[in-house]
N, CA, C and O atoms as CSV, one atom per row, in Angstrom:
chain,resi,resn,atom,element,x,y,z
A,1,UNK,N,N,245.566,179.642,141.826
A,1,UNK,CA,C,245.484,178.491,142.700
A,1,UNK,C,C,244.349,177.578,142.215
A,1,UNK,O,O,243.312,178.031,141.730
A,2,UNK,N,N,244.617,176.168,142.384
A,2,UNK,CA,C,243.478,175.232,141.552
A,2,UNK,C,C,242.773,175.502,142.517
A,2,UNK,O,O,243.175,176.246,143.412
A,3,UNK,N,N,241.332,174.829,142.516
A,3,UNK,CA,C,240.248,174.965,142.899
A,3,UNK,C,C,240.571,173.562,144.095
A,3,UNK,O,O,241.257,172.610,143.723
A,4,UNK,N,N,240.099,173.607,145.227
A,4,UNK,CA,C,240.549,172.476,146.200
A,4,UNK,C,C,239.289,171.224,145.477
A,4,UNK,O,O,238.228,171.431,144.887
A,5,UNK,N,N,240.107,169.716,145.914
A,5,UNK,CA,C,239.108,168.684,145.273
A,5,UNK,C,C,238.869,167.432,146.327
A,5,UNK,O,O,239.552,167.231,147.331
A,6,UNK,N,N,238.061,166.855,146.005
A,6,UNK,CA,C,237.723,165.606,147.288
A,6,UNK,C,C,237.238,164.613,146.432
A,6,UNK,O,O,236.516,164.476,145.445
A,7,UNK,N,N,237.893,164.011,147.170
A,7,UNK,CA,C,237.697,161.918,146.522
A,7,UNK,C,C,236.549,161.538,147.075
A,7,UNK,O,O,236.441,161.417,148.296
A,8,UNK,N,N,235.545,161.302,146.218
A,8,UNK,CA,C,234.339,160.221,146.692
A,8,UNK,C,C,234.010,159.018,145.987
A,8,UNK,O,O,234.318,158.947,144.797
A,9,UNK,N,N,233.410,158.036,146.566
A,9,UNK,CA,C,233.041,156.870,146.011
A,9,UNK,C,C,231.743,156.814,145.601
A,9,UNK,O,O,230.729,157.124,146.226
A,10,UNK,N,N,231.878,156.342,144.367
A,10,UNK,CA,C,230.453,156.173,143.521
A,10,UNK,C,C,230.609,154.605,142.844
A,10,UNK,O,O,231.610,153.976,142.501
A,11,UNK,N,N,228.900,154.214,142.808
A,11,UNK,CA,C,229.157,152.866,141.974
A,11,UNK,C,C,228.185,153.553,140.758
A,11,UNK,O,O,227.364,154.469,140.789
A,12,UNK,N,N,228.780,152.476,139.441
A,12,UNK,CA,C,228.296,152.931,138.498
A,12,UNK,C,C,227.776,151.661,138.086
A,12,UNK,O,O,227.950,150.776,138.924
A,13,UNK,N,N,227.144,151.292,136.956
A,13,UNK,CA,C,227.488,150.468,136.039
A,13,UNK,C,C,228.074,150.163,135.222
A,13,UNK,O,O,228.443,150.983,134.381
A,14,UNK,N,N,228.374,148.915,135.153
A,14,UNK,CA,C,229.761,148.813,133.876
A,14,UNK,C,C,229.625,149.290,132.643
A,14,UNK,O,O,230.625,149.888,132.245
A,15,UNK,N,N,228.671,149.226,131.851
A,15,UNK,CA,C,228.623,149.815,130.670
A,15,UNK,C,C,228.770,151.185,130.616
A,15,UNK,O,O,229.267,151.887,129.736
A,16,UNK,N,N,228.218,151.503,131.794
A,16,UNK,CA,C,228.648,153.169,131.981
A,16,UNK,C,C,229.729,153.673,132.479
A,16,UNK,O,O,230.127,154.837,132.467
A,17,UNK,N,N,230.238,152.626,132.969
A,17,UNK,CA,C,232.219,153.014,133.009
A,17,UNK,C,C,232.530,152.876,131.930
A,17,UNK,O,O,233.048,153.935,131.577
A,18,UNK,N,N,232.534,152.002,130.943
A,18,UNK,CA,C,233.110,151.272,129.931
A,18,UNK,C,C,232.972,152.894,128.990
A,18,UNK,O,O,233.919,153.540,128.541
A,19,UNK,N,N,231.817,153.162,128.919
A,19,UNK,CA,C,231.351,154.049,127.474
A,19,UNK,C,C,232.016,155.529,128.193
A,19,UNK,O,O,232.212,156.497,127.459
A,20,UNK,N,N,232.267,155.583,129.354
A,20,UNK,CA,C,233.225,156.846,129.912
A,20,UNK,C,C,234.394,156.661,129.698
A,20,UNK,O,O,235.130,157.597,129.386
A,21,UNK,N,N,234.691,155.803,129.780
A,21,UNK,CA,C,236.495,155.409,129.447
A,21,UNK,C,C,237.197,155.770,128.222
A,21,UNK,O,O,238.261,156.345,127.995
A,22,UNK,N,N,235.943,155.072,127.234
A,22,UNK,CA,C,236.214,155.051,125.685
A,22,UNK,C,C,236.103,156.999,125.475
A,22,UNK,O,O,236.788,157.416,124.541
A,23,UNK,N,N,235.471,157.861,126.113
A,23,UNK,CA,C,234.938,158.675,126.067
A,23,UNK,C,C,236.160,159.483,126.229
A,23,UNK,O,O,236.798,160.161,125.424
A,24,UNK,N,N,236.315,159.237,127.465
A,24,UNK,CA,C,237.795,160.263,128.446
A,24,UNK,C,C,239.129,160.087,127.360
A,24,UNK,O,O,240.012,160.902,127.095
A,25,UNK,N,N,238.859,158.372,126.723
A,25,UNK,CA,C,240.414,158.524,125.772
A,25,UNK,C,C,240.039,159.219,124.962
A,25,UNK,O,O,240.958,160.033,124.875
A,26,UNK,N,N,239.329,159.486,124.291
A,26,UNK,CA,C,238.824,160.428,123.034
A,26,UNK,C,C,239.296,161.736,123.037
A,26,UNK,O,O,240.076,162.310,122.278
A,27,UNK,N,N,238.587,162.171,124.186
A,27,UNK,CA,C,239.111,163.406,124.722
A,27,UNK,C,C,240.522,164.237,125.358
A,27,UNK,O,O,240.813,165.377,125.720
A,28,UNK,N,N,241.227,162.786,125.229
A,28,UNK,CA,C,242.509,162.614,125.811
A,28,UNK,C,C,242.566,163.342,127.392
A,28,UNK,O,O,243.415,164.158,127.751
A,29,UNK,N,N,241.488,162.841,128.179
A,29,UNK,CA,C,240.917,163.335,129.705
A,29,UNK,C,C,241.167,161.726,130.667
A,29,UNK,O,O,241.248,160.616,130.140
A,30,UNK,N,N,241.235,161.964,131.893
A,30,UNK,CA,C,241.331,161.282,132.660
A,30,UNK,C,C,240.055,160.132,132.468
A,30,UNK,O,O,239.705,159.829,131.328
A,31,UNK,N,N,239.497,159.615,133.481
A,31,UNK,CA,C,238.495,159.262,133.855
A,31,UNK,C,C,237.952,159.896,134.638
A,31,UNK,O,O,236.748,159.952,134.389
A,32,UNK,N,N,238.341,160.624,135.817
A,32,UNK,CA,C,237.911,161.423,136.296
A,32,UNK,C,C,237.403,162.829,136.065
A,32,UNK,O,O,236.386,163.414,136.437
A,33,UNK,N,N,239.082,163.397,134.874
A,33,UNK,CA,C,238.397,164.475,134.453
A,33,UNK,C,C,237.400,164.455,133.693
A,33,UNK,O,O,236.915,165.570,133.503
A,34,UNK,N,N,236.847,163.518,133.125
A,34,UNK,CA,C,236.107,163.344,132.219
A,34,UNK,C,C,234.819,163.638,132.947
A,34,UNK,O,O,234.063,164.574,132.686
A,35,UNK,N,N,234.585,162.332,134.306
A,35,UNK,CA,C,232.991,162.650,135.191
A,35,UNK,C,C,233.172,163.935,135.338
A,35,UNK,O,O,232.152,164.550,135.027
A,36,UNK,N,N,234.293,164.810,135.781
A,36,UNK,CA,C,234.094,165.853,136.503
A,36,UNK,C,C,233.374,166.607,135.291
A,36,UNK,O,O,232.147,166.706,135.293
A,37,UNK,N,N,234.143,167.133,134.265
A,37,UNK,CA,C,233.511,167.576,133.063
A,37,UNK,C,C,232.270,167.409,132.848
A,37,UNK,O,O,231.538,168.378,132.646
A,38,UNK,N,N,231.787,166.069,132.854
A,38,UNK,CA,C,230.544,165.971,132.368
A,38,UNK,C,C,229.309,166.836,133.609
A,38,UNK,O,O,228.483,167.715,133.367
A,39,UNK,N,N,229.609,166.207,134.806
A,39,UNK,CA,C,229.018,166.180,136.140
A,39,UNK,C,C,228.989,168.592,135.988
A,39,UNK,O,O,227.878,169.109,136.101
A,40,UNK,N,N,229.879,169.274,135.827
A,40,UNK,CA,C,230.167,170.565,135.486
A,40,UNK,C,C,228.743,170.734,134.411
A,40,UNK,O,O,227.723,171.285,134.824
A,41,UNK,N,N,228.826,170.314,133.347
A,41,UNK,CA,C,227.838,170.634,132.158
A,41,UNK,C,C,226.753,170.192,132.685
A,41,UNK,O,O,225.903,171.023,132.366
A,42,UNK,N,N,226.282,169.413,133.278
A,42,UNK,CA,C,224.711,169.073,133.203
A,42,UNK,C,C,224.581,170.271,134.509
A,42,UNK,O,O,223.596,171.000,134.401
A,43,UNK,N,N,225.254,170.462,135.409
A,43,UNK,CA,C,225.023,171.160,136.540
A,43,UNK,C,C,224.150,172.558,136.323
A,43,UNK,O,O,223.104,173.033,136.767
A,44,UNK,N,N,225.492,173.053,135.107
A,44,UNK,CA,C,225.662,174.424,134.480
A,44,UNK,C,C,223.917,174.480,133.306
A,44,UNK,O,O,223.217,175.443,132.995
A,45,UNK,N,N,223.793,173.046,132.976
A,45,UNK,CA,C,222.656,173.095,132.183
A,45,UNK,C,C,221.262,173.370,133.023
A,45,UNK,O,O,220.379,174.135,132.636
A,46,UNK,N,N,221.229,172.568,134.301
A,46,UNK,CA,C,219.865,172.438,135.327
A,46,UNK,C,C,219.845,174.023,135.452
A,46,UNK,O,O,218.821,174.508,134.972
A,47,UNK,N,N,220.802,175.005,136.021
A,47,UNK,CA,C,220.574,176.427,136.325
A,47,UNK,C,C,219.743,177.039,135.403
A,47,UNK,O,O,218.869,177.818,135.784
A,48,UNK,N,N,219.959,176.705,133.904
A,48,UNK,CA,C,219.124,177.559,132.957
A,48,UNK,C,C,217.413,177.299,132.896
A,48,UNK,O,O,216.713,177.974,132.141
């Protein structure tokens, strides 16, 4: 079973959408999956 998920609103800056976008196509990831991904690694990094 996936993991349950919730929609929130965030503002960013544009360049920092822009350079996520270019990022997520790279990766062939959403935009979202992409924050989520990233938002996962730094999380997983602060614990150590």
């Amino acid at each position: 079973m996936k993991p349950l998920k919730n929609k929130v609103s965030i503002t960013l800056d544009a360049d920092i959408i822009e350079q996520i976008k270019i990022l997520a196509e790279h990766d062939n990831r959403s935009f979202s999956q992409y924050i989520n991904m990233i938002l996962k690694e730094h999380l997983e990094h602060q614990k150590k």
